[in-house]
Each structure stands twice: as C-alpha cells, then as structure tokens.
C-alpha positions in Angstrom: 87.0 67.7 89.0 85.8 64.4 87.3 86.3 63.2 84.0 82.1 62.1 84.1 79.4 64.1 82.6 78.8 67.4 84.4 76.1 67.4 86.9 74.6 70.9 85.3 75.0 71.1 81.6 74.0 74.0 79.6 74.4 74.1 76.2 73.4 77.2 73.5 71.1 78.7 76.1 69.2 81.7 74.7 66.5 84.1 76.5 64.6 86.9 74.9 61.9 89.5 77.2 59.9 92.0 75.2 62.3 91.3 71.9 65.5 92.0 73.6 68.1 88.9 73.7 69.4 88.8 77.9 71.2 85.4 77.6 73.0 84.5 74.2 74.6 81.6 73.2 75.6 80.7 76.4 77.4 77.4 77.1 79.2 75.2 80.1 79.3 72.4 81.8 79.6 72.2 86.2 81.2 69.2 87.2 80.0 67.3 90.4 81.4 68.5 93.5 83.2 71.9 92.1 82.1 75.7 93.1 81.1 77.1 89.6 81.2 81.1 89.8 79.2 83.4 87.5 80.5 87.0 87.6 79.4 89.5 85.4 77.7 93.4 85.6 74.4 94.3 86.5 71.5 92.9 83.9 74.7 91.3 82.1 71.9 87.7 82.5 73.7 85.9 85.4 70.3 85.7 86.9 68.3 85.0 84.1 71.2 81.8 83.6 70.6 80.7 86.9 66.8 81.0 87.0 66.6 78.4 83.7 68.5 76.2 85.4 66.8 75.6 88.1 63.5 75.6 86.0 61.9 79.0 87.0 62.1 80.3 83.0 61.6 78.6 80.0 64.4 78.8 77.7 63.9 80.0 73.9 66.6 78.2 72.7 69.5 75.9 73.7 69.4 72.7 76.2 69.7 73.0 79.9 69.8 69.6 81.8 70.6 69.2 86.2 71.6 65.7 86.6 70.0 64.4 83.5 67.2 65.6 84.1 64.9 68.9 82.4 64.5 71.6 85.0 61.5 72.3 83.5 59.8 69.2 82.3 61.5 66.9 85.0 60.7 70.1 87.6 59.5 67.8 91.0 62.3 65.5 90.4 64.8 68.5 89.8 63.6 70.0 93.1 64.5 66.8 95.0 68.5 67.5 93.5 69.1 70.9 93.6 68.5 73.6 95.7 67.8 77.6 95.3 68.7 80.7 97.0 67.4 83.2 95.2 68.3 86.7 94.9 65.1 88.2 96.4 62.9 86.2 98.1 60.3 86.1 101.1 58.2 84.3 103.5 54.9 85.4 105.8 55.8 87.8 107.7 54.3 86.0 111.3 56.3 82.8 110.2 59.3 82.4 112.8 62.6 81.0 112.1 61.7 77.2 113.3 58.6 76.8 111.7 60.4 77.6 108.4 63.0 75.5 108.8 60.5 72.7 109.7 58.0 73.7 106.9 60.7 73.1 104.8 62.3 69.9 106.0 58.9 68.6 105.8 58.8 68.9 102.2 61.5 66.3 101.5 62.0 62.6 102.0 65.6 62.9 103.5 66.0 66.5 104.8 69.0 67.7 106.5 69.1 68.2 110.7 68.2 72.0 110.3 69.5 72.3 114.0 73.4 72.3 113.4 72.4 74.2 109.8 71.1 77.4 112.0 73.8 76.8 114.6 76.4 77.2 111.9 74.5 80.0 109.9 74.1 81.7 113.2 70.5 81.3 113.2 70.1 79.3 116.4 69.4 82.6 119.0 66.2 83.6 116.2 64.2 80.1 116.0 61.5 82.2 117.8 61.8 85.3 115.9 59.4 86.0 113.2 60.1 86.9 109.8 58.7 90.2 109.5 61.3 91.4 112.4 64.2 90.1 110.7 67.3 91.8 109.4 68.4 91.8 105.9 71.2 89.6 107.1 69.8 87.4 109.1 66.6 87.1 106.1 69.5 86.2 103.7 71.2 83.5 106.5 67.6 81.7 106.7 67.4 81.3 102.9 70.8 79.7 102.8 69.6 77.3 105.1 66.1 76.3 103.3 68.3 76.0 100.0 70.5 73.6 101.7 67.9 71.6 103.8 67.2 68.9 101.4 70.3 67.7 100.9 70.4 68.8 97.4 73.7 67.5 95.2 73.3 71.1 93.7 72.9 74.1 95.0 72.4 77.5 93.1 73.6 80.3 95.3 72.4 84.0 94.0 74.4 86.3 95.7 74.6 84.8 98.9 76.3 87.4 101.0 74.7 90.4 99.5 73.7 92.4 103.3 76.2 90.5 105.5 78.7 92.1 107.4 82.4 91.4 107.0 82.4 88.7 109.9 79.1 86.7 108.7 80.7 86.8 104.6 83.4 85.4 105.8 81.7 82.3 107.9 79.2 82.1 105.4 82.1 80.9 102.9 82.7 78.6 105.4 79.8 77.2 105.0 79.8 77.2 101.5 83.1 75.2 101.9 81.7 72.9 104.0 79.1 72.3 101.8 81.3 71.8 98.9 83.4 69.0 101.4 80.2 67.2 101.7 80.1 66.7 97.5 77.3 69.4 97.2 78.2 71.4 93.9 77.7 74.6 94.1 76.6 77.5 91.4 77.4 80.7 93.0 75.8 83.6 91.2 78.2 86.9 93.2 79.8 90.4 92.5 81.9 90.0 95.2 85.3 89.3 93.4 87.0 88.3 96.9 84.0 85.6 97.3 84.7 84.5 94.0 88.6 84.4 93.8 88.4 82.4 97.6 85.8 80.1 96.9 85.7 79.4 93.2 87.3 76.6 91.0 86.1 78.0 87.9 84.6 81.1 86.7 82.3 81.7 84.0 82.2 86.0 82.8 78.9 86.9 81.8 79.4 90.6 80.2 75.9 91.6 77.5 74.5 88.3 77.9 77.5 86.2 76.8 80.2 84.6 78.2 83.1 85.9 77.8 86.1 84.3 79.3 85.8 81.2 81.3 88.7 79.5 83.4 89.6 79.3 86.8 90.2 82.8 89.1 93.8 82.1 88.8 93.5 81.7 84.8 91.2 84.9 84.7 94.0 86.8 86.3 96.8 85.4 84.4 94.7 86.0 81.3 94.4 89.6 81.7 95.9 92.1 80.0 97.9 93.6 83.1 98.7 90.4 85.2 101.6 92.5 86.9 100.4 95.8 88.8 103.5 98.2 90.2 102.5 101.3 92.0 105.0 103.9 93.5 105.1 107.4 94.4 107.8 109.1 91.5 110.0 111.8 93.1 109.5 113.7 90.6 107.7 113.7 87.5 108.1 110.4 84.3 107.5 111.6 80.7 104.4 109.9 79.8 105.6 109.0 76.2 108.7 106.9 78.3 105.7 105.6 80.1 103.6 104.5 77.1 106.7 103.0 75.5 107.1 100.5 78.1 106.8 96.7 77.0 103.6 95.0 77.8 102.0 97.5 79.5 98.2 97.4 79.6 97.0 100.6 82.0 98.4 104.0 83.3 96.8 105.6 86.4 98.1 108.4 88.5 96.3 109.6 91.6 97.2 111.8 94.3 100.9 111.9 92.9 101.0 107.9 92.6 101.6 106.0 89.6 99.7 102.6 89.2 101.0 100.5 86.1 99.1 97.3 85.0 101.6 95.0 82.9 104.1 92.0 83.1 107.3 91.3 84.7 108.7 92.5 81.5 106.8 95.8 82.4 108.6 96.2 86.0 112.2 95.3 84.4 111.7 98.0 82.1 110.2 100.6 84.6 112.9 99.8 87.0 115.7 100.8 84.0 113.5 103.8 83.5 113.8 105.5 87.1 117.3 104.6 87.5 118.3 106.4 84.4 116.3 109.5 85.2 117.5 109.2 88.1 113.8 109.0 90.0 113.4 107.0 93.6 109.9 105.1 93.4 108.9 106.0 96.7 106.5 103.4 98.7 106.9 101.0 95.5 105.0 98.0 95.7 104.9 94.9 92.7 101.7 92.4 93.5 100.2 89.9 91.2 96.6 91.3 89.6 93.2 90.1 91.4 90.0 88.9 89.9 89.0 92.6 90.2 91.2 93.6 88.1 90.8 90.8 85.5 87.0 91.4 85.7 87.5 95.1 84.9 90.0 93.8 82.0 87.3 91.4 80.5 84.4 93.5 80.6 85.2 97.1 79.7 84.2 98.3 82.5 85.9 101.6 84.7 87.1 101.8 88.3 
C-alpha cells in the first residue's frame, strides 16, 4: 500500500431500482497495486458497486472516480485502465477461443500476448474450440483472460471462480497473484471466504447495501465477536448456565454430542477450569483461531 491517492475512489455512492435503495452510502478507497475484496450476501449490492465503477450504471448519488477519471463520463478512456470480468456474460456461440482472444487484443493499443495468458489459464488445448461447446469452467477461464488482455492497471474480478473445480480455483489465484506482482490492482467481487482470506489485503463487507466493517481478513477475524473457536466432545454432559457464564463467549453450538464455543483465550482458560472441576475429559479437543467465515457470519447476522 501507498500513501498516494487510491487508484479507485468511491465516495457516498448511492443506487436506487424501482424506489428501493441497493447501495447506500457506500465509501472506500483501493490503493494501486492491492487486492481489494468485497464480500457480502446475495443482493447485499456488491455487484451493483462494482458495475458503477466500471461505468455500466449511473450512480444516483455519491462520486465514483478510476484513476481520476469518471467511469461514466470518461468511459473510453476508463476502458483503456481497467478491466471487467463480469458475473454473467457471453459471446457468439460459433466464436472459438482464438478469435476471441484476438478480437479482443485488437481492440487495444498495447494488448497483452494472449498466448502465455491461455497457457496459464489453461486455455491453450481449446483455441479451436467454439464457444457454444464450452464448459462453464472453461467459459469463466476465457473471460478472465479478455479482462486481463489490455493490460489494464485495474481489474474488477466478479466472482471469478464461481464453476471451477478445486484444482483450476486454486491456479486461478495464482494468476490472480501474478497479476497483482505485475502492479495490476485488483477488485475482487467473491463469496468464497477461502479466496478472499488467501488473496485479499483488505476487505470491504457489504450486508443491506452498506458496508459494514472494512479492514483486512486478519482484522475481520480479530474483530469478531468469537476470534477463539474450541470444540471438544464432553464425556459427559456441561450445565448450560456454567456454559453461558463463561467470559467472552460469543456462540454455543452442540452437534452430534460436540460442543463448538466461539470466544477468546479468556474463554478457553475458563472452559478448561470448568471440565477439570466437574471432572469432564474434552475428548478430540481442538483450539484454532476463527476464519473469515466465521467473521462474515459474525458481521452480517447471518446462520450456518
């Protein structure tokens, strides 16, 4: 991170369809060269964020500018900075993966080589395939690579991995890091909350069309109520008023005859006491740190 001015800035942005507010209020800056997350839950407005940045809505309020510049007044020279993947998209059906990629590259002054882009997006052994005949994986692989053909300095990333298997998420972060190593910034739009916590600097939660904590995944997860989560099989049954009593803790969960316990390391000192004076062996007991998931979870209300 740099002490400049952010390379995306959005400032009091505001979005209303049919009377109903999607985006309110919502503010923050992406610094050049960082991987800015949004996270939030279905029709919370990530999208709808995303799309006025890179100009495809117009804005009912606020200030949106991509370096310097008006995504929609500015819009052609926008499109020569930053580039989109969106969430859905699609192409004529007879067009095969070369001719994209050289439809594409053609549209810019100083495109990328899209040959090592589709070797490292896996895309090399379907040049001659045609669109139509595509998977949903290797559809979603293609985008990525028209969205970074132009050598954008930004590049909005909705979802990126949605339809990859576990092998192809995992080397498209690579990418996504390689990119990033190049001094591309990156907006990733994702509900994937391993994605995020991996590739993320900072993370913005979007929960009813505001944003609602922002900090970086390891700041989200310190931030939340139940940093601490203990889980153990009791020998025999806790008293669930001893349970409650215990200090900081922030969830109770039993399933299958395990207890899980969100809290602090105040919470585990206290549980430990606890079974040793009654006298219970915690069977299988485990003390990890909290994820993003359950920090996400924390800061928007929402249930396993």
């Amino acid at each position: 991170m740099n002490s400049a001015s952010p390379i995306v800035e959005v400032s009091g942005l505001r979005k209303v369809y049919g009377g109903r507010v999607v985006v309110d209020d919502v503010s923050f800056g992406v610094d050049e060269g960082e991987i800015f997350g949004i996270l939030g839950p279905n029709g919370a407005g990530k999208t709808t964020t995303v799309e006025c940045v890179e100009g495809l809505r117009i804005l009912d309020g606020g200030r949106v500018r991509v370096a310097g510049l008006d995504p929609v007044a500015d819009h052609a020279a926008v499109t020569q900075v930053l580039g989109a993947q969106l969430q859905e998209s699609e192409l004529q059906a007879k067009l095969t993966v070369r001719e994209a990629l050289e439809l594409y590259a053609a549209l810019y002054p100083n495109p990328a080589d899209w040959r090592p882009l589709a070797e490292r997006l896996g895309l090399t052994g379907r040049l001659n395939t045609r669109f139509g005949v595509l998977s949903g994986g290797q559809k979603q692989r293609l985008f990525i690579a028209l969205a970074l053909i132009g050598n954008p300095r930004v590049v909005v990333l909705d979802e990126l991995t949605t339809g990859l298997d576990p092998r192809a998420r995992r080397d498209t972060w690579e990418v996504v890091e390689d990119v990033r190593a190049r001094g591309v910034t990156v907006l990733l739009v994702t509900h994937f909350m391993e994605e995020a916590q991996r590739l993320c600097d900072r993370i913005a939660v979007i929960d009813q069309g505001r944003i609602t904590a922002l900090d970086t995944p390891q700041g989200l997860i310190s931030a939340s109520a139940g940093s601490t989560v203990i889980s153990f099989t009791p020998s025999a049954p806790l008293d669930n008023d001893e349970l409650a009593a215990l200090p900081a803790l922030a969830s109770v969960e039993l399933k299958d005859g395990r207890l899980t316990l969100g809290g602090s390391d105040e919470t585990v000192t206290a549980l430990l006491s606890l079974l040793a004076r009654r006298r219970i062996t915690a069977h299988q007991l485990r003390v990890t740190d909290a994820t993003l998931d359950d920090a996400f979870l924390d800061l928007t209300g929402a249930t396993k």
